[in-house]
C-alpha positions, 0 to 999 in steps of 0.5 A: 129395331126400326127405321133410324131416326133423328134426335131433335131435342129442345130444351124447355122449362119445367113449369114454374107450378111444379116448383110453387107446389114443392115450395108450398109443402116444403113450407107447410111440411116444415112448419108442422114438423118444427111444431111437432119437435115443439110438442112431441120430440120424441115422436117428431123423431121417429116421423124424421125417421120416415123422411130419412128412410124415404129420402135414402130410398130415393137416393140409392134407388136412383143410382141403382137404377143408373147403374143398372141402365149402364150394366145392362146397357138396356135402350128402353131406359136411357131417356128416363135416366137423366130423371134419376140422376137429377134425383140423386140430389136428395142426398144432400138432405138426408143428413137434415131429416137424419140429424135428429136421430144422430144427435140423439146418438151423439148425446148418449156416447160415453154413458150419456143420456140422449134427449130421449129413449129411441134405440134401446143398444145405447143404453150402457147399463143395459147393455152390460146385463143383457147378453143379446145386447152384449154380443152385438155391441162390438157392432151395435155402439154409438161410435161405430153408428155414426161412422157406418152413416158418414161412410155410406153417405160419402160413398153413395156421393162418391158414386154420384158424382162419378156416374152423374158426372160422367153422364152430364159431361158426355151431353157435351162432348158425345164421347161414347167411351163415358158408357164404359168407364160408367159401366165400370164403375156400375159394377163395383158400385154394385157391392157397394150398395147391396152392403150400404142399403142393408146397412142403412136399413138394419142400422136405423130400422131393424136395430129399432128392435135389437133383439130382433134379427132377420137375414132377409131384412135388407132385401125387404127394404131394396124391394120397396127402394126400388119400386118407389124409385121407378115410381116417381121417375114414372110419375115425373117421366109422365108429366114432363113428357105431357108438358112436352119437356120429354124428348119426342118419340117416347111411346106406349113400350116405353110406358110398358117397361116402366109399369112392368117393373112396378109389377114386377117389384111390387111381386117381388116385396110381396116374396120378401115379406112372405118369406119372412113372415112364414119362416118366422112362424114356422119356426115360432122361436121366440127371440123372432116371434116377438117382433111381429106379435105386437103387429098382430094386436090390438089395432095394429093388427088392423094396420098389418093387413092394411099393408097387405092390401096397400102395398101389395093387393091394390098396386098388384090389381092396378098393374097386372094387364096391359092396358094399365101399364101404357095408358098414362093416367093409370101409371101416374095412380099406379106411381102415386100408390106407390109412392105412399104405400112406401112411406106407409110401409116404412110407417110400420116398420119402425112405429111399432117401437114407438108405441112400445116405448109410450107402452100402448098397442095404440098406433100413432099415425097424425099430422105429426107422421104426415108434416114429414111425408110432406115435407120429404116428398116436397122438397124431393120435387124441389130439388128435381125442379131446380136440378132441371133448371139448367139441365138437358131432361134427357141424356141426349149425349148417350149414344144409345139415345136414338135405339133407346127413341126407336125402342119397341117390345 
């Protein structure tokens, strides 16, 4: 491992630009989604849709990435844990952007209307005279929505305050046992989110389409949850440690381990979505067909294999040697087209059904869809600044700390 070294940590400020231009989109993001409830609630709801999608993407990547660093009690990784930590904090926002959607929900409880048409399974009417429908109501009904949403909100707060708690109270006390009650309460957090992030995506995505049915749906969504993740604990990782916020001893094998697992998981969405596509074509069973049939006409067809480059050919060229995953200008592209290839993804996952209810193949991607990507992303920074206001950057009471400084592949 090296020669032993000396942690010297002093903690500084975030740069105040950073919070002035979290703030601005904040605030630009917000007016332009409250126009777009104004103009178009129905659409507005689905951009909601996206944010939400987004924000649970960054929450529950973030613990699944902390749990992993105690699981596998991995060193490369410790001094970039403090970041997802602090990004947790997004999941007290989730319920605003989710709201919209809820609410809607709410209003269609008891054979009531709700604003307007999102999920076609809360039609009681329809419901009753669809036997597709009527098999998947015991589980596909407003009560049992709401109630699987509040649960997996709590419990992913639960988690939050456990494993993060943990983890600010050793910065004080240096007890190493922390690591092990943190370890064991990885491991069962662990099935709990492997059930809690395939909920959350059949529940607000999938059942978009309640027809539709695929086993591989929630991995699909985990594969771009945990790239997103890992990309913006790199971008932020990057720039704090050029400010010189960062501990000091970070080096290229760190940066390594980071672009490596943009690739990795960048390959391993590509297998996902492969294997879905191919066994469902393979197949050609109608009751799976028709989900991907309306992707492949007209000019969404355009934007099918748009995603393909987007999310997969372009960050796949841009991380594949070695250079690009050390040299810090390259990772911060590289966790910038991450960033926005997930929202591009969740885009065409869920907007499709929004075209089919205004009855065009036309897609819909305007200021309306971009006020949402605004806001969501600005406010996510937002709370990372003001996270870090009285926060060490790093998990300078983690015992691995020094071995994690002195890491080299």
């Amino acid at each position: 491992m090296g020669a032993s070294i000396t942690i010297e940590y002093i903690k500084k400020e975030i740069p105040a630009k950073l919070g002035n231009l979290a703030t601005i989109g904040s605030a630009v993001g917000l007016a332009l989604a409250i126009l777009a409830f104004y103009l178009e609630p129905q659409r507005a709801t689905f951009g909601s849709l996206i944010g939400f999608m987004f924000i649970m993407s960054i929450g529950m990547g973030a613990l699944f990435f902390i749990a992993l660093d105690h699981l596998t009690t991995a060193v490369w990784s410790v001094p970039f844990r403090r970041i997802a930590e602090m990004l947790t904090n997004v999941f007290w926002i989730a319920p605003i952007f989710a709201a919209p959607i809820l609410i809607n929900i709410i209003m269609s409880m008891n054979g009531g209307h709700g604003l307007f048409d999102m999920y076609h399974w809360t039609h009681d009417h329809e419901v009753a005279i669809d036997p597709f429908l009527s098999q998947k109501a015991p589980y596909l009904n407003e009560s049992s929505f709401l109630f699987r949403y509040v649960l997996i909100w709590v419990l992913m707060m639960a988690f939050k305050f456990v494993l993060v708690g943990n983890s600010y109270k050793q910065d004080k006390t240096f007890n190493i046992k922390l690591n092990k009650v943190n370890a064991k309460f990885s491991a069962l957090f662990m099935v709990v989110f492997a059930i809690s992030i395939t909920v959350t995506a059949i529940d607000f995505m999938m059942s978009l389409e309640p027809h539709w049915f695929s086993t591989i749906y929630g991995v699909y969504y985990f594969a771009g949850t945990f790239n997103v993740i890992v990309a913006l604990i790199t971008l932020l990782a990057v720039y704090l440690n050029e400010k010189g916020l960062m501990i000091e001893g970070i080096n290229k094998d760190h940066y390594y381990s980071l672009g490596g697992w943009m690739f990795a998981f960048t390959t391993f969405w590509m297998y996902i979505a492969f294997s879905q596509f191919m066994l469902i074509y393979y197949a050609n069973i109608p009751e799976e067909t028709f989900w991907f049939i309306p992707r492949m006409e007209g000019a969404w067809a355009f934007w099918s294999i748009a995603l393909l480059f987007i999310k997969f050919i372009i960050p796949f060229g841009l991380s594949i040697n070695k250079s690009s995953k050390v040299n810090p200008k390259r990772l911060k592209l590289l966790a910038y087209w991450n960033i926005g290839a997930h929202f591009f993804d969740i885009w065409w996952l869920t907007y499709p059904t929004y075209s089919h209810l205004k009855e065009t193949h036309s897609p819909f991607l305007g200021w309306q869809e971009l006020a949402f990507v605004l806001l969501s992303f600005s406010l996510i920074l937002l709370i990372f600044k003001m996270s870090a206001k009285n926060r060490s950057i790093v998990p300078i009471g983690d015992a691995k700390m020094e071995r994690a400084l002195n890491f080299h592949l």
